[in-house]
Short mmCIF file of the C-alpha atoms (twelve columns), coordinates in Angstrom:
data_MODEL
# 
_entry.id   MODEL 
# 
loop_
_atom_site.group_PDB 
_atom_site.id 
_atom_site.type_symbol 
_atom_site.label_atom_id 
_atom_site.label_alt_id 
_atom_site.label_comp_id 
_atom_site.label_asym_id 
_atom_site.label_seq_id 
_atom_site.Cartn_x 
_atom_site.Cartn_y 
_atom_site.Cartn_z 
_atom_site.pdbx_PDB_model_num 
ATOM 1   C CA . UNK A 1   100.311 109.539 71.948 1 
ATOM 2   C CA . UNK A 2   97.020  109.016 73.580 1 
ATOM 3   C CA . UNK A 3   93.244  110.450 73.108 1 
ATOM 4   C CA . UNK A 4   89.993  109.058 74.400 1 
ATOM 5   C CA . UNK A 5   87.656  112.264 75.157 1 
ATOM 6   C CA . UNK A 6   85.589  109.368 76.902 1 
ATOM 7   C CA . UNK A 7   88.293  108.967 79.536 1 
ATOM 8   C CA . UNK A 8   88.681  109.303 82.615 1 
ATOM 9   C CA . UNK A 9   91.846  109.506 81.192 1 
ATOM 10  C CA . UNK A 10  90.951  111.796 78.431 1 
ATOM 11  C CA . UNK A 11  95.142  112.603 76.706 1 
ATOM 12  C CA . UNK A 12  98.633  111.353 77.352 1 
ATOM 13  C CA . UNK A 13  101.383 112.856 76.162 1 
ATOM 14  C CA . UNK A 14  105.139 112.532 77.045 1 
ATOM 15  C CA . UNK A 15  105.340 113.997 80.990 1 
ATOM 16  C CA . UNK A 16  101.345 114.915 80.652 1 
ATOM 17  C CA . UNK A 17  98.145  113.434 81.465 1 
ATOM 18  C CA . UNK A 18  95.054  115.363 81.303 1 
ATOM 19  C CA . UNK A 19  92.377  113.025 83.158 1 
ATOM 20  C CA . UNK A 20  88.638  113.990 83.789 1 
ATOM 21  C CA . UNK A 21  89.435  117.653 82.598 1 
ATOM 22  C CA . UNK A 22  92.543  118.415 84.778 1 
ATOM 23  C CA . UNK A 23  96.203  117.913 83.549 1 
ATOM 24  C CA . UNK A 24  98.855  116.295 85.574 1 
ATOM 25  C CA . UNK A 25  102.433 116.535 84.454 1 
ATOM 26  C CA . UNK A 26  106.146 116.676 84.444 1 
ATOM 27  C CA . UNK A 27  105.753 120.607 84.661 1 
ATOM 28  C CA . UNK A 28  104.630 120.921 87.943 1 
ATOM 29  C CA . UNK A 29  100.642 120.901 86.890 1 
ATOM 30  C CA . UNK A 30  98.486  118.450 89.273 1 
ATOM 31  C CA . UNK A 31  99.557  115.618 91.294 1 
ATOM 32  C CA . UNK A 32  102.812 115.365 88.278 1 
ATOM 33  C CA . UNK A 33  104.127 112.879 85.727 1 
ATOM 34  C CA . UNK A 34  103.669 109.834 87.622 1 
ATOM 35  C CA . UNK A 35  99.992  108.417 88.357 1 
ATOM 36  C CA . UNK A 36  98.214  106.208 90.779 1 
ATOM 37  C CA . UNK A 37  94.022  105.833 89.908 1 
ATOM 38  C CA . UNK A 38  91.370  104.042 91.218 1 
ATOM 39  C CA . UNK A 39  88.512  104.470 89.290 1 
ATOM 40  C CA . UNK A 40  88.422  108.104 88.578 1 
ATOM 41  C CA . UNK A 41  90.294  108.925 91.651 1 
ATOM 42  C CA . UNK A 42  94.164  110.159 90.855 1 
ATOM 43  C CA . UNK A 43  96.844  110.658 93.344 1 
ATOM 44  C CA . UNK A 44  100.785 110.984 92.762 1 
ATOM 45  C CA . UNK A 45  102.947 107.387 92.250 1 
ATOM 46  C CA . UNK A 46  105.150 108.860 94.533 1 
ATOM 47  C CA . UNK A 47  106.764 105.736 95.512 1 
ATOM 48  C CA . UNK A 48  107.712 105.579 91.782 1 
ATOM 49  C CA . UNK A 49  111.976 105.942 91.469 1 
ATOM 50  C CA . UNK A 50  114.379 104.549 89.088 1 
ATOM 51  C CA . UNK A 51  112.953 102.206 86.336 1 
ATOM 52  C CA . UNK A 52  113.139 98.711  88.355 1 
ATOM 53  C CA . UNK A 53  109.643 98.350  89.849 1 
ATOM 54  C CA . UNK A 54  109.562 97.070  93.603 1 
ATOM 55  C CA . UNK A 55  107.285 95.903  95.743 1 
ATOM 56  C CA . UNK A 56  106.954 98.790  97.770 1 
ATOM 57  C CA . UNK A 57  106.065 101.241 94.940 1 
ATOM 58  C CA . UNK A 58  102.829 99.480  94.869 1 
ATOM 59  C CA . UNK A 59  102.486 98.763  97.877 1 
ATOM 60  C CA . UNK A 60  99.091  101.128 97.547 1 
ATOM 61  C CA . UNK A 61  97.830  99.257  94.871 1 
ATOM 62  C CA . UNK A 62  97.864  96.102  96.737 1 
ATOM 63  C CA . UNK A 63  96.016  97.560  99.319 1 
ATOM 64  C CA . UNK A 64  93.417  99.017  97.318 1 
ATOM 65  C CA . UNK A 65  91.311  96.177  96.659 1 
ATOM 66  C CA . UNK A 66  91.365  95.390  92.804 1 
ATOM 67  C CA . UNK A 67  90.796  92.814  90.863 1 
ATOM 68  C CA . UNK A 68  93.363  94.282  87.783 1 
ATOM 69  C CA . UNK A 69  96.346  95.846  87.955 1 
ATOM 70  C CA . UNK A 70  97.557  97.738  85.378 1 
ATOM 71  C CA . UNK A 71  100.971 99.292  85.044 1 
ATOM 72  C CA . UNK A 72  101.934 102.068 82.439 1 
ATOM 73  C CA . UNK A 73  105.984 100.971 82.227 1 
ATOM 74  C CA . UNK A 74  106.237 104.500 80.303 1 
ATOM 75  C CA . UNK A 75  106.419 105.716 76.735 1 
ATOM 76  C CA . UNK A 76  109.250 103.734 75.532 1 
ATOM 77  C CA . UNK A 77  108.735 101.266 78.539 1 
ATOM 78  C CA . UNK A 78  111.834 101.712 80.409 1 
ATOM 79  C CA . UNK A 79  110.224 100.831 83.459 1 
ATOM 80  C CA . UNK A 80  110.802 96.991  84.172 1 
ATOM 81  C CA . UNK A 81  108.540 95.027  87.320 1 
ATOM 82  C CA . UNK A 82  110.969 92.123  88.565 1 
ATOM 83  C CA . UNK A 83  110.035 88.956  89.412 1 
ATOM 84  C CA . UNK A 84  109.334 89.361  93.539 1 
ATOM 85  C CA . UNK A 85  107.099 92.238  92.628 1 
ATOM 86  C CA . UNK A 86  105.287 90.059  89.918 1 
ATOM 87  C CA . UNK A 87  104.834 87.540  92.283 1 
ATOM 88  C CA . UNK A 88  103.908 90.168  95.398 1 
ATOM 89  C CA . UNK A 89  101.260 91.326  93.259 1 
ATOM 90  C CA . UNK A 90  99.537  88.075  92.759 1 
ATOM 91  C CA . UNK A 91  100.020 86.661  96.652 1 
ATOM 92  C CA . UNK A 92  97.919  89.935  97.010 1 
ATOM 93  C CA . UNK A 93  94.963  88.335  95.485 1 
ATOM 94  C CA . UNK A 94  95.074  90.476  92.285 1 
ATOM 95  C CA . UNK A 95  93.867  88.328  89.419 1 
ATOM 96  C CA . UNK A 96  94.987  89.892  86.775 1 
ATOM 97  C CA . UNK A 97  98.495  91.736  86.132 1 
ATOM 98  C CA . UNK A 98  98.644  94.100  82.408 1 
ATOM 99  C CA . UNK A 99  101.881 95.568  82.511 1 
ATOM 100 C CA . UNK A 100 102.490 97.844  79.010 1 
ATOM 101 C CA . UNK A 101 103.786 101.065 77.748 1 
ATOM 102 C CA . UNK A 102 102.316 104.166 79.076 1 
ATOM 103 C CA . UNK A 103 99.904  105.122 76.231 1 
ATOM 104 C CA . UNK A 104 98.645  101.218 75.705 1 
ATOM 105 C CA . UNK A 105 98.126  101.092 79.389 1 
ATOM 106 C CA . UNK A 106 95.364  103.797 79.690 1 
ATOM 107 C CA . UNK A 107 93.648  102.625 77.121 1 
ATOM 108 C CA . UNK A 108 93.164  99.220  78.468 1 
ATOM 109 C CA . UNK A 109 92.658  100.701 82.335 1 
ATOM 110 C CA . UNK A 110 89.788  103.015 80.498 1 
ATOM 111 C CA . UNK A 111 88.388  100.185 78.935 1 
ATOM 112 C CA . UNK A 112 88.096  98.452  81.954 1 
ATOM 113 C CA . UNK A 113 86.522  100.896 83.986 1 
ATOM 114 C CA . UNK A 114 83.409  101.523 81.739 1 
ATOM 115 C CA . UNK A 115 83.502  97.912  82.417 1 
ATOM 116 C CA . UNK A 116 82.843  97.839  86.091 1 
ATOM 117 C CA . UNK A 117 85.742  96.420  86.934 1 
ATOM 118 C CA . UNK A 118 87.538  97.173  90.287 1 
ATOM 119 C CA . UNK A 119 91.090  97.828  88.719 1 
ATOM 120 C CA . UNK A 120 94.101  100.377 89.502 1 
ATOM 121 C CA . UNK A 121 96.521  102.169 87.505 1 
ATOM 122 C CA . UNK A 122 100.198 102.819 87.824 1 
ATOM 123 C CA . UNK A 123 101.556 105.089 85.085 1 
ATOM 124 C CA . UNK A 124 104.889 106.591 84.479 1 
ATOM 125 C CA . UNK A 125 104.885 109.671 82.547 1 
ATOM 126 C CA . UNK A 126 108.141 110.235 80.644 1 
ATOM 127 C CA . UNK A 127 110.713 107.064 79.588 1 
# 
């Protein structure tokens, strides 16, 4: 679905991210199916659950001090972010808010880390 050997997120894949050599995914491998990154840092989106997108599922983000947001709303985008967490999100100070399907979104959060810029990443894996 997804290939950039430049990464840091190098391959996505339904349920599977491999990112800076190391795979993360829906079987059990790494932190699982469902990302948080800052930079080249990756943790679990463990506050991820259902497919409506509330404020405190990125609540982390918020408090990471980014400029971007970007949100990987899964392969077939089933993930929607409501309005109150839309709105959270920018009373945060984030400038910028890219919300698109899974594969789309790490190429645009890659993108903008060769660029410098101090953004985060919240990717679902599967949906």
């Amino acid at each position: 679905m997804f290939e950039d050997p430049a990464g840091p997120i190098e391959r996505y894949e339904w349920g599977r991210f491999q990112i800076n050599g190391k795979v993360h995914s829906e079987d059990g491998e790494g932190v699982g199916k469902d990302i948080f990154m800052v930079g080249n840092v990756v943790s679990a989106w463990e506050e991820r659950k259902g497919h409506r997108v509330k404020r405190s599922m990125v609540r982390r983000a918020l408090d990471a001090e980014v400029e971007i947001l970007v949100i990987g709303n899964g392969a077939n985008g089933a993930l929607k972010v409501s309005k109150k967490t839309r709105q959270a999100i920018a009373d945060a100070g984030i400038e910028r808010l890219i919300i698109k399907k899974t594969p789309e979104a790490c190429a645009d959060y890659n993108q903008l880390v060769r660029e410098g810029k101090r953004v985060a990443l919240l990717a679902h894996g599967t949906c």
